[in-house]
C-alpha positions as CSV (number, residue, x, y, z in Angstrom):
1,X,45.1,-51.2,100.9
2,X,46.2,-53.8,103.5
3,X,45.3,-51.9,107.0
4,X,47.7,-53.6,108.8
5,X,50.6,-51.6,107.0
6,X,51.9,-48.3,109.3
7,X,51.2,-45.0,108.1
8,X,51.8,-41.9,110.2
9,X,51.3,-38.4,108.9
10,X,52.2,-35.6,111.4
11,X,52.4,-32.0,110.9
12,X,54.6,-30.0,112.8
13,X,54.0,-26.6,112.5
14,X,56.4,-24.7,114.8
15,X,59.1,-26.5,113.1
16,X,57.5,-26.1,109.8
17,X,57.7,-29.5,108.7
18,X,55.4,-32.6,108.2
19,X,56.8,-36.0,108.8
20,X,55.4,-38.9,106.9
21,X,55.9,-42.8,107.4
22,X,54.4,-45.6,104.9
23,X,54.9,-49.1,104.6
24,X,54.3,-50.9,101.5
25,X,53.8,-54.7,100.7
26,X,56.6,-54.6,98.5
27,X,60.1,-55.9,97.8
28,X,62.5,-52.3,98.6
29,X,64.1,-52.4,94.7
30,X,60.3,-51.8,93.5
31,X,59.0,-49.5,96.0
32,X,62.5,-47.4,95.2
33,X,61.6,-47.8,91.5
34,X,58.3,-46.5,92.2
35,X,59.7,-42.9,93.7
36,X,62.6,-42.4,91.1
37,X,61.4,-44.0,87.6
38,X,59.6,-40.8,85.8
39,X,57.5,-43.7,84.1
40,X,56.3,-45.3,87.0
41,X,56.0,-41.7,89.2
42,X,53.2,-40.5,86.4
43,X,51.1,-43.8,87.2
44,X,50.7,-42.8,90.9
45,X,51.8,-39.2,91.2
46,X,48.5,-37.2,91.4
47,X,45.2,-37.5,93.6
48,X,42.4,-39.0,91.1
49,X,40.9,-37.1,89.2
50,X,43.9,-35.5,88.2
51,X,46.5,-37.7,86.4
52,X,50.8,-36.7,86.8
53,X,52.9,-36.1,83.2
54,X,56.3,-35.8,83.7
55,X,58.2,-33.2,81.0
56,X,61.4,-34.3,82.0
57,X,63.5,-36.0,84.6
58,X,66.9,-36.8,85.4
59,X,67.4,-38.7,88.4
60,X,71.0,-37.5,89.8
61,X,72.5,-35.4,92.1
62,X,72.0,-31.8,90.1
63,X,69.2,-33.5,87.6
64,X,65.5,-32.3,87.9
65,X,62.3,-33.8,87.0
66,X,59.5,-31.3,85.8
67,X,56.4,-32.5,86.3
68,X,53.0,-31.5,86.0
69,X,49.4,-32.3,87.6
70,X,46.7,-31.9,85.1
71,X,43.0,-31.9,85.8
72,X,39.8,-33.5,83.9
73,X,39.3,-30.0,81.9
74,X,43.3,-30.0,80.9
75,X,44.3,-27.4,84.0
76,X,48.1,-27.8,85.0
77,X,49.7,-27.4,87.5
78,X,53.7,-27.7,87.1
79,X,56.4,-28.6,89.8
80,X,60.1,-28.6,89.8
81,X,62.1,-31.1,91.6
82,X,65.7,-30.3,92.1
83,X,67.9,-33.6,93.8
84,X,70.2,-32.6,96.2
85,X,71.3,-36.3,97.2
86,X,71.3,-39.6,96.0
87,X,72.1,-42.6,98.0
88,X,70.6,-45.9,95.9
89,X,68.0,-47.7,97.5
90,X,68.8,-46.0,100.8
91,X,67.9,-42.4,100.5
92,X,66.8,-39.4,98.1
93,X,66.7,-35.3,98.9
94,X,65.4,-32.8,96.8
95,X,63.9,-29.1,96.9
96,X,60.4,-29.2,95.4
97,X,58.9,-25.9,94.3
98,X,55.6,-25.1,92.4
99,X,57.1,-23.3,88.6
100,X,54.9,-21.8,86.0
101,X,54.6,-24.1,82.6
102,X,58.3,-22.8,82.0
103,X,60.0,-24.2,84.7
104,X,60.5,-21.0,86.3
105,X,60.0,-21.8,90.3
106,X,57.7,-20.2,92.4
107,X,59.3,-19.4,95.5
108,X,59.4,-20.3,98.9
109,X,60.0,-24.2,98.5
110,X,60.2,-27.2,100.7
111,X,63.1,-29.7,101.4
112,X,62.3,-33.3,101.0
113,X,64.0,-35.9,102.7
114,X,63.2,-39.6,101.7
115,X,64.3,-42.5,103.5
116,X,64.2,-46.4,102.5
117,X,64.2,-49.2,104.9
118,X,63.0,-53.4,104.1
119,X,61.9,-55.6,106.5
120,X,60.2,-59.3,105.8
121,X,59.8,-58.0,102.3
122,X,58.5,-55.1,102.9
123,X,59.5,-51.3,102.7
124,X,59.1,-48.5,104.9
125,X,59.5,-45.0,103.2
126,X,60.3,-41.8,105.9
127,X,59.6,-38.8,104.7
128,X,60.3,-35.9,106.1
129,X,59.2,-32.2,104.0
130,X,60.9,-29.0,106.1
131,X,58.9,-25.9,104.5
132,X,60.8,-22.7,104.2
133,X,57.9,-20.4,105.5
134,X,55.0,-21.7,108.0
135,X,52.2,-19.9,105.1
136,X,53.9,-22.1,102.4
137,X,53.1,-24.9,104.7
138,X,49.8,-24.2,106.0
139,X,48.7,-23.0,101.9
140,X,49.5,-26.7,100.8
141,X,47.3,-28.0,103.8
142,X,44.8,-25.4,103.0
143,X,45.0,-27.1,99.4
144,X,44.3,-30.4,100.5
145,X,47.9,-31.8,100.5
146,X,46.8,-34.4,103.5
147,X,44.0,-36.0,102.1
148,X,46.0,-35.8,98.1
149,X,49.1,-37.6,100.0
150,X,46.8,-39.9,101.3
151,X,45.1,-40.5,98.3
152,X,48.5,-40.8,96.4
153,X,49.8,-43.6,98.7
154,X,46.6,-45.7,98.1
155,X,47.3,-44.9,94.2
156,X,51.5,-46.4,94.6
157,X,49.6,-49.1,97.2
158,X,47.7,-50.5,93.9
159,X,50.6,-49.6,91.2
160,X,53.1,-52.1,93.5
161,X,50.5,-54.7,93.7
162,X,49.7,-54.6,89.9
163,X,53.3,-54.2,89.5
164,X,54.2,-57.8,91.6
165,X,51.8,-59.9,90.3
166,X,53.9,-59.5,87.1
167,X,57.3,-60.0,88.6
């Protein structure tokens, strides 16, 4: 990872919410690829060892992607991605939820908010999860969400630079 790129995580817990900003040494049209192309999302979308399979996805306002995390020993753990909002290259929301293998969500969620921005070639991504209930919150930290975010960034941080050398 190039240390001189910004990344801010902060958890807010009276308002529920964690508020995330990356930069990435990439052009904005990749980076956005990277966070709405199911075939791309599966090569960085899960903390090693575990590797992401997505079951479906249909990037549009209404679509879903269904996705799964699955471990070494073949564990899975499925999520459910609803999009709420679309503006290309600029902007993304969806409701995330945990679901059982049937697409059935497991309720409360959390409302993601992702925001785009380029600069000297290269991207800032905002992101900004509002959790409906402070245990749903404080469960995914208790899981390791910070340190699997983390771990996922460096992942898309070596996906875009494998990606640009081919461009």
């Amino acid at each position: 990872m190039n240390n001189d790129l910004l990344f801010d995580f902060n958890v807010d817990k009276a308002a529920k919410t964690v508020y995330i900003t990356r930069e990435f040494d990439a052009g904005l049209s990749l980076v956005w690829d990277a966070f709405t192309k199911p075939e791309l999302l599966d090569q960085w979308g899960a903390p090693a060892p575990m590797r992401a399979q997505t079951k479906y996805m249909d990037f549009r306002v209404g679509g879903q992607r269904f996705y799964a995390m699955i471990s070494p020993d073949g564990q899975e753990r499925w999520a459910l991605q609803k999009y709420t909002s679309i503006t290309p290259k600029t902007n993304f929301k969806m409701y995330n939820s945990f679901a059982d293998k049937d697409g059935n969500p497991e309720l409360p969620g959390s409302e993601w908010d992702y925001n785009f921005s380029e600069q000297n070639g290269r991207t800032k991504v905002s992101i900004t999860i509002f959790n409906e209930s402070l245990a749903r919150m404080e469960k995914m930290i208790e899981m390791g969400f910070t340190e699997g975010f983390k771990m996922l960034m460096n992942n898309l941080d070596n996906l875009l630079a494998a990606l640009s050398q081919k461009l």
